[in-house]
C-alpha positions in Angstrom: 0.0 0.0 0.0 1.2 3.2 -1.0 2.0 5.5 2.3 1.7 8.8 0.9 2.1 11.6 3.2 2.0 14.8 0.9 1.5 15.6 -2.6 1.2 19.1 -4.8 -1.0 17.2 -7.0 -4.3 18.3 -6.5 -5.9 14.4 -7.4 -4.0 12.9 -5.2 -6.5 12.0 -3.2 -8.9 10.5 -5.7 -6.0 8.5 -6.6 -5.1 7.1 -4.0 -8.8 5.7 -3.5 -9.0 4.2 -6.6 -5.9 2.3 -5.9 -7.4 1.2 -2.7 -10.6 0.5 -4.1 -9.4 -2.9 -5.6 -11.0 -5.7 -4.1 -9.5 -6.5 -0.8 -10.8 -10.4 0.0 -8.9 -12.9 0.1 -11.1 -15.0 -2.6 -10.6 -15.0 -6.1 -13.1 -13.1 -8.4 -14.8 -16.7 -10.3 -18.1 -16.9 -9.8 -18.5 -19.5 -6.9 -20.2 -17.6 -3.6 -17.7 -18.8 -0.7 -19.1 -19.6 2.7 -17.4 -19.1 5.6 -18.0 -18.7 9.7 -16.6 -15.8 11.7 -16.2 -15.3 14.9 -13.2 -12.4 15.2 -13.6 -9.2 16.6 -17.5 -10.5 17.5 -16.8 -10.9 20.9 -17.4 -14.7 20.9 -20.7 -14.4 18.3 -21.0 -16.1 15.0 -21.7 -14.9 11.6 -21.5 -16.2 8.2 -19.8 -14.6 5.9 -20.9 -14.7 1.9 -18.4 -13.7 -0.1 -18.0 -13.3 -4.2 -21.5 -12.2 -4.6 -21.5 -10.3 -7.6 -22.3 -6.3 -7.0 -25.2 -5.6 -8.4 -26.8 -8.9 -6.3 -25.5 -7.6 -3.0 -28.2 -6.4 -1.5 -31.2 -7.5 -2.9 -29.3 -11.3 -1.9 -28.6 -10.1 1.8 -32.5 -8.3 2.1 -33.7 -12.0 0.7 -31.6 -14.4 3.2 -32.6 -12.2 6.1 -35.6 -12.3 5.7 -36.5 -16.0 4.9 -34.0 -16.8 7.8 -35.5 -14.8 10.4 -32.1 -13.1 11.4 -30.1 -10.1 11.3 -27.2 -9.5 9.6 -25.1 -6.1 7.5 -23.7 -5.5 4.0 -19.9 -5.1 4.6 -17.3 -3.8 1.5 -19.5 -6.3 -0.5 -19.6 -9.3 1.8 -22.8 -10.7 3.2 -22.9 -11.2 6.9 -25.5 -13.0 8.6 -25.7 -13.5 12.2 -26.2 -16.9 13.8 -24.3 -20.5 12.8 -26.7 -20.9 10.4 -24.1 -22.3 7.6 -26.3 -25.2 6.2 -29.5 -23.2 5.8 -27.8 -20.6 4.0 -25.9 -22.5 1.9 -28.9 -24.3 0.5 -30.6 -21.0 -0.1 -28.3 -20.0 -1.8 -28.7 -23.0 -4.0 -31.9 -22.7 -4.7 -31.0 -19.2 -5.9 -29.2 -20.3 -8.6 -25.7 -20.2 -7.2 -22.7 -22.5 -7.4 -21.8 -22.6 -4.0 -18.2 -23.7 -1.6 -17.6 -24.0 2.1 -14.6 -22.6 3.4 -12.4 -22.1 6.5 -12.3 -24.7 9.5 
């Protein structure tokens, strides 16, 4: 990451987002919707994670799962989080949506 601390270009700052801007997961970009529980920085609760959603899907895909699962969850920098340790039940929604679908992590 590029550490710059001054600039007289007057963009500089636009630039620099765009550069950051780049997807930061640690998933490749090919289609398959990764699955994948969390627990760090929760304070002990659990979340699944869906990542490799394509954009425009995002959010209509995260208002969807909520709502058939009964649970809460956010929209983070494009990932899906939904809260509980409901891996199974999303994973065949998700399914049933159309979407090739891969479990990972421990």
């Amino acid at each position: 990451m590029n550490k710059l601390v001054y600039s007289t270009d007057p963009d500089w700052q636009a630039k620099q987002a765009d550069a950051s801007a780049s997807t930061d997961s640690p998933f490749p970009d090919d289609g398959v919707v990764r699955l994948r529980r969390e627990t760090k920085g929760r304070k002990g609760a659990g979340v699944i994670c869906v990542y490799g959603v394509p954009t425009d899907q995002v959010g209509p895909l995260a208002k969807q799962l909520k709502k058939q699962l009964g649970t809460g969850g956010a929209v983070k920098k494009g990932v899906i989080e939904i809260q509980g340790d409901r891996l199974e039940q999303v994973s065949t929604l998700l399914a049933k949506a159309g979407l090739k679908v891969k479990k990972v992590g421990g």
